[in-house]
C-alpha positions in Angstrom: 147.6 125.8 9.9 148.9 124.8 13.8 147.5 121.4 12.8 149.7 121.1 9.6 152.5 122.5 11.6 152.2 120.1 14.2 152.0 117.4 11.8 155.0 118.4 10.1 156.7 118.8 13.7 156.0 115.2 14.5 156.7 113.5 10.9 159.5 115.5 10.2 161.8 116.9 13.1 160.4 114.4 16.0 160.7 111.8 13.9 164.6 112.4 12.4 165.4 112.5 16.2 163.3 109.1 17.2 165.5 107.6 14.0 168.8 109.0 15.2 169.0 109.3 18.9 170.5 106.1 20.6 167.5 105.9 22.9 167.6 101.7 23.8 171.7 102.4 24.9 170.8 105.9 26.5 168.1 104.3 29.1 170.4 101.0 29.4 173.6 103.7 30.4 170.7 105.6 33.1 169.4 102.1 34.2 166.2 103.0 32.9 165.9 100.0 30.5 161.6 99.7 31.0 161.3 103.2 28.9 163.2 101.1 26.1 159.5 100.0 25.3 158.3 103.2 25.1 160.5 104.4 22.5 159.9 101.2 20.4 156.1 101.6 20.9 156.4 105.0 20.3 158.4 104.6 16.6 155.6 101.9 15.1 152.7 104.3 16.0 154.8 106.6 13.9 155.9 104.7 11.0 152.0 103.8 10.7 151.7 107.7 10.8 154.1 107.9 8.5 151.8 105.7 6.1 148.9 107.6 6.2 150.6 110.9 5.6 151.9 109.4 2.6 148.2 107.8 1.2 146.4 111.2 2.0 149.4 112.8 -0.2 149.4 110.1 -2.6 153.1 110.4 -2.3 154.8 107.5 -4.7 158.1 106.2 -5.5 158.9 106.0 -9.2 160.1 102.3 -9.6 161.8 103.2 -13.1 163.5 105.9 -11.1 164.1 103.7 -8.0 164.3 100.1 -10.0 167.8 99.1 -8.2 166.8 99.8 -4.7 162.7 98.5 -4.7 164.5 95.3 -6.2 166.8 94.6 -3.5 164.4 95.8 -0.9 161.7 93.4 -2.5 164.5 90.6 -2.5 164.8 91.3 1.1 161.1 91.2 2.1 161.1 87.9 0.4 164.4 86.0 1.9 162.1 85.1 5.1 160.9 82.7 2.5 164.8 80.5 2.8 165.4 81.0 6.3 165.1 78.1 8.5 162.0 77.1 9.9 162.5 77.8 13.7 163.4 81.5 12.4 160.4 82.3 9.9 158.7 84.3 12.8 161.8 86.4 14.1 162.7 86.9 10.3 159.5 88.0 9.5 159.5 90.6 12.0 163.3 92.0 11.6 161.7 92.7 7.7 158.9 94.6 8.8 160.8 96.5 11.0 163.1 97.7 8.5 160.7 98.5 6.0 159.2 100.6 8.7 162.1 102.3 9.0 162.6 102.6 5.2 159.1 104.6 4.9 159.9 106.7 8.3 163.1 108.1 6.3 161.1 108.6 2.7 158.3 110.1 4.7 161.3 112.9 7.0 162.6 113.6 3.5 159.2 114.4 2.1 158.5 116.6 5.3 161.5 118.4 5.6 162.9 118.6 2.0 160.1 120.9 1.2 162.3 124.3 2.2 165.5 122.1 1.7 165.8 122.6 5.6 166.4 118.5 6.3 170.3 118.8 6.5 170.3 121.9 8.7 168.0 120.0 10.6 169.9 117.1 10.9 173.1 118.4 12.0 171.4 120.7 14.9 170.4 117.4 16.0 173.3 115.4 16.2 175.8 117.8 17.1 173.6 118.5 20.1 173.5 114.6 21.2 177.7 115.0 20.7 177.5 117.4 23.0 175.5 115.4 25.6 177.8 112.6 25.2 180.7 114.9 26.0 179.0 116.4 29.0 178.4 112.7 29.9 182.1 111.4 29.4 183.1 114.5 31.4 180.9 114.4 34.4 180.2 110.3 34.5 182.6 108.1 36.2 184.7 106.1 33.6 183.3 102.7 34.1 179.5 104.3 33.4 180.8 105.3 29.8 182.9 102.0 28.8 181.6 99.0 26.7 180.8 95.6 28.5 184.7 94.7 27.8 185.4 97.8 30.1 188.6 99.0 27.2 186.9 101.6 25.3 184.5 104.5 25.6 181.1 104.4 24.2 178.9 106.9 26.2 175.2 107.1 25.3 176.0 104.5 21.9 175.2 100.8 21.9 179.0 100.5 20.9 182.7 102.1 20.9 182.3 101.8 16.7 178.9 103.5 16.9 180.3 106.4 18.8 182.8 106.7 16.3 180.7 106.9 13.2 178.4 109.1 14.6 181.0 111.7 15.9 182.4 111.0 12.3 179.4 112.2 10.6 178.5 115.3 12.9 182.2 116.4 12.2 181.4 116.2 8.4 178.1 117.7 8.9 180.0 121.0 10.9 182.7 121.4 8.3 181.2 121.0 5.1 177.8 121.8 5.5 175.9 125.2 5.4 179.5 127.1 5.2 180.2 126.4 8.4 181.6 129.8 9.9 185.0 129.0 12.3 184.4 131.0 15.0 185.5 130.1 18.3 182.4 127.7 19.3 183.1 125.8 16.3 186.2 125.7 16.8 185.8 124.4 20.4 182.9 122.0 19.0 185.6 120.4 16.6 187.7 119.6 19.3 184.7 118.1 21.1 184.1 115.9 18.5 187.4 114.7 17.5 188.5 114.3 21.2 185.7 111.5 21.5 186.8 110.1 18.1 190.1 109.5 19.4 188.1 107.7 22.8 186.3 105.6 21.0 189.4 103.9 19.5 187.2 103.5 16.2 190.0 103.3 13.7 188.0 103.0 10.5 185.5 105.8 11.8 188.6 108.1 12.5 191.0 107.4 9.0 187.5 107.5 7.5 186.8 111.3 8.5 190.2 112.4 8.2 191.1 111.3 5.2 187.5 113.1 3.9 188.0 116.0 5.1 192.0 115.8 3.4 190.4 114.7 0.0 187.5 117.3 0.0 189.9 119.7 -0.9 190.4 118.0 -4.3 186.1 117.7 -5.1 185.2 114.3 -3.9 182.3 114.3 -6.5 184.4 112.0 -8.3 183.4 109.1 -9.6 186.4 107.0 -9.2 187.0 108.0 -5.9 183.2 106.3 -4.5 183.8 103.1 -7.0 187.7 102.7 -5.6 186.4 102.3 -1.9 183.3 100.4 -3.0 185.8 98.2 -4.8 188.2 97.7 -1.6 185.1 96.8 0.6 183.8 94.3 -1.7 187.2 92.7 -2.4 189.0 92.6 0.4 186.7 90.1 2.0 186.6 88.1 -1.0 189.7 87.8 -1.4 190.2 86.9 2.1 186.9 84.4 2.4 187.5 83.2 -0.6 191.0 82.7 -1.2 193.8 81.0 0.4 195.5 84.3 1.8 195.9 84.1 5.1 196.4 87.1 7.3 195.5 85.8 11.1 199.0 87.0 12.3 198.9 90.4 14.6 200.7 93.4 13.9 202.1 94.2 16.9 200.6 97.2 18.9 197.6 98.3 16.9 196.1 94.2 17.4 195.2 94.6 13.4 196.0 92.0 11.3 197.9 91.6 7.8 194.5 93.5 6.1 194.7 96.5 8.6 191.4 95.6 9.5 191.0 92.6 12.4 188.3 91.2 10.7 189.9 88.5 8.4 189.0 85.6 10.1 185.2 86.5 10.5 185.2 87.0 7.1 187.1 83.7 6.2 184.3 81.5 8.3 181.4 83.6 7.3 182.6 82.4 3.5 183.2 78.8 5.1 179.6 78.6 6.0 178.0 80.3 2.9 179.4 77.7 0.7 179.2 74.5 3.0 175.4 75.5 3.0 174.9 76.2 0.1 173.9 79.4 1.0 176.4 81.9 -1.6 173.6 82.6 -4.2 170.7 83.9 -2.0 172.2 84.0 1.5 170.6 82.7 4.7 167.6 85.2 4.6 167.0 88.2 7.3 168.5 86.6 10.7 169.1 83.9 9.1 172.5 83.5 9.9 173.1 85.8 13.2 169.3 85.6 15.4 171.5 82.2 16.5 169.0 79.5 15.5 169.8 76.5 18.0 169.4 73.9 15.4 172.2 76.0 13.1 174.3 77.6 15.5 176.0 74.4 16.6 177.2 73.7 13.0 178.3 77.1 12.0 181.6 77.4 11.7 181.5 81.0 12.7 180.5 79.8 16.3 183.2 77.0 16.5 185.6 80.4 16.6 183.6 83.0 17.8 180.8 83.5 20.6 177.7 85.2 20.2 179.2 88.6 21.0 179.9 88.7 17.6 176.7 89.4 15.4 177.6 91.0 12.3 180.4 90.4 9.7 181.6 93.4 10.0 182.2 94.5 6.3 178.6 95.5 5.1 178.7 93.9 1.5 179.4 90.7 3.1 176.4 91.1 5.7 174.2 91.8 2.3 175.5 88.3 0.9 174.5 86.6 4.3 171.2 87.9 3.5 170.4 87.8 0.1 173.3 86.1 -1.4 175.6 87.5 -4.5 172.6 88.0 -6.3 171.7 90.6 -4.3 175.2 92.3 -3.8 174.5 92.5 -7.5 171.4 94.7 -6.7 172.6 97.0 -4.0 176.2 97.5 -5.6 173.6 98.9 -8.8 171.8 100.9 -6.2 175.0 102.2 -4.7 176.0 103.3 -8.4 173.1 105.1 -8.7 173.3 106.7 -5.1 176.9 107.8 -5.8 176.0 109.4 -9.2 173.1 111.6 -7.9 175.3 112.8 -4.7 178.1 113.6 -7.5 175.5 116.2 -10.0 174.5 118.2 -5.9 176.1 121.8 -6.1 178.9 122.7 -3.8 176.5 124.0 -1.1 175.6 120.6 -0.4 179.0 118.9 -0.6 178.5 117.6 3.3 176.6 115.0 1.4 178.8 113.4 -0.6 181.1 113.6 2.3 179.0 111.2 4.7 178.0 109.2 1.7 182.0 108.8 0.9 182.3 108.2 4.9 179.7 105.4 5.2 180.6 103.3 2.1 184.4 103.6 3.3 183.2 102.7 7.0 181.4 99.4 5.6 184.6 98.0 5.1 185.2 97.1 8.4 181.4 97.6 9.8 178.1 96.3 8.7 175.5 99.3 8.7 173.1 98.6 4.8 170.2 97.0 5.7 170.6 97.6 9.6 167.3 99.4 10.8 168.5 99.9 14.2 172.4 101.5 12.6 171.7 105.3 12.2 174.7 105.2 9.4 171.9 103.1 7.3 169.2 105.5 8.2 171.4 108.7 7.1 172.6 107.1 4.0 169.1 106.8 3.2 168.3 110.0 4.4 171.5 111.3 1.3 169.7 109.3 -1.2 166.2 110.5 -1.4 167.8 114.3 -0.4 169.7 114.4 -3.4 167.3 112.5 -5.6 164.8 114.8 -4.7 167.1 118.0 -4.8 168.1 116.8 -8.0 164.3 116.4 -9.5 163.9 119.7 -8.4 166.9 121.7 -10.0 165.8 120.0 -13.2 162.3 120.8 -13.4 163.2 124.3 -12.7 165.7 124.7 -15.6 
């Protein structure tokens, strides 16, 4: 029994927190960069735990059940096939890893689903990493806790933006989950969390939460509600690439241009390039377009603009047509549907989910996180897929 235990310990709880803890940035903010490694190491040998736990369970995945998403993952294994020579290797690799990452999160949900305690979980987790990031901010001198521009706070994350999402969904997590009682710690916690929202300066992250937290009063198990925002995210680029609008133009103060969103003009050249390459259909492949290939890079038009600080498109349906072209937009939007209508049959005791699900689809807008193993906002909408399509299973077998 302490063996099972353990097991579970490691594949279920350890594991979450190896997923969802911003180790590479925490080590980087400590100058402790060599135990990056470690952690890296340390997540392969349990993916490849992962894999035997699920062969001596004979845990599958029902491809009828799961058609849309095993099609646009198996697209995605296979787009190393178009990208450019000199990036076959890295392309390869940046594959594997996410499919590691993709059986890590099947095999937590498997672990921890079993007493429904993964959401609990979760949110124990993450609001205790907010509240070492606070500590941090507090007790840190400010230039330890900025980005590499030095004009915004990021803490312990890789980013200001990744702050902001995940203070977003901890916030969600401690309002809508479990029936959150608002005593005073809560109340204290909320004020923790949306103090270093507002630091951040994450705009998307912050409308994103509030406006959830306004709308959950009104059932956001909607349907028009997820397919609206899916809409805008998928449009608004389009539109923008594809078109002749322009909106370069600043809006004074808030630096956002005529889209409200600063990213019209990555979006525009990102279009540029897809179509001068031929490239709209199926995309560049994984890394294709970003890992910076030196016989591409000098005759993308993304480059002739912007540096290599920039390395994603920052809308997340655009970054899936970099990689597997419309087609497979066409394959993930299908998945998406599917996604949204099992988070919209969960009963009101888990409405947190729908919540972050709402959250990330309306945060892809602006910010690339499907398909990004190392962007916890891809691992926890992951994480709200197999949750409620196993929850879901479950409530139905029983009636």
């Amino acid at each position: 029994m302490k063996e099972k235990g353990l097991t579970n310990f490691v594949l279920g709880e350890f594991q979450l927190l190896m997923l969802i803890f911003p180790f590479t940035s925490f080590f980087t903010l400590f100058k402790l960069e060599f135990l990056g490694g470690l952690t890296y190491t340390l997540n392969v040998v349990l993916s490849f735990f992962s894999l035997a736990y699920l062969i001596k369970k004979k845990a599958t995945i029902e491809f009828a059940d799961n058609r849309a998403l095993m099609l646009t993952i198996a697209l995605f294994c296979f787009s190393f096939l178009w990208v450019d020579g000199p990036m076959f290797n890295l392309s390869a690799l940046s594959i594997v890893r996410c499919v590691l990452v993709l059986l890590q999160i099947f095999v937590v949900v498997q672990v921890l689903q079993k007493d429904f305690s993964l959401l609990q979980i979760l949110k124990n987790q993450m609001v205790t990493i907010c509240l070492v990031n606070f500590v941090l901010l507090i007790l840190l001198p400010r230039p330890m806790v900025l980005n590499a521009l030095g004009d915004r706070v990021q803490g312990i994350f890789s980013s200001p933006n990744n702050l902001g999402q995940f203070v977003s969904v901890t916030f969600l997590l401690v309002c809508f989950y479990n029936g959150s009682q608002w005593n005073r710690f809560t109340f204290v916690l909320i004020l923790s969390l949306l103090y270093q929202i507002y630091l951040s300066d994450s705009m998307t992250s912050f409308v994103g939460a509030i406006l959830i937290f306004s709308l959950e009063r009104f059932d956001l198990r909607r349907k028009y509600i997820f397919n609206f925002f899916i809409i805008l995210g998928v449009m608004l680029p389009l539109v923008v690439g594809l078109g002749d609008f322009s909106s370069g133009d600043k809006i004074g103060a808030i630096n956002r241009d005529l889209t409200f969103t600063g990213r019209s003009e990555i979006w525009r050249l990102i279009f540029v390039d897809l179509v001068q390459f031929g490239k709209l259909f199926w995309g560049f492949g994984a890394g294709g377009y970003w890992d910076n290939n030196p016989d591409v890079v000098s005759r993308l038009n993304i480059r002739t603009v912007f540096n290599e600080d920039i390395q994603q498109s920052h809308n997340g349906y655009v970054e899936i047509i970099l990689i597997i072209g419309i087609f497979g937009l066409t394959l993930f939007l299908t998945f998406l549907h599917r996604l949204t209508r099992e988070v919209m049959k969960l009963p009101a005791q888990l409405r947190a989910v729908p919540c972050i699900v709402l959250f990330i689809i309306i945060n892809n807008i602006t910010e690339a996180s499907y398909f990004k193993e190392k962007n916890v906002m891809f691992v926890i909408i992951m994480l709200c897929y197999w949750v409620s399509i196993d929850f879901n299973k479950k409530i139905l077998r029983n009636s």
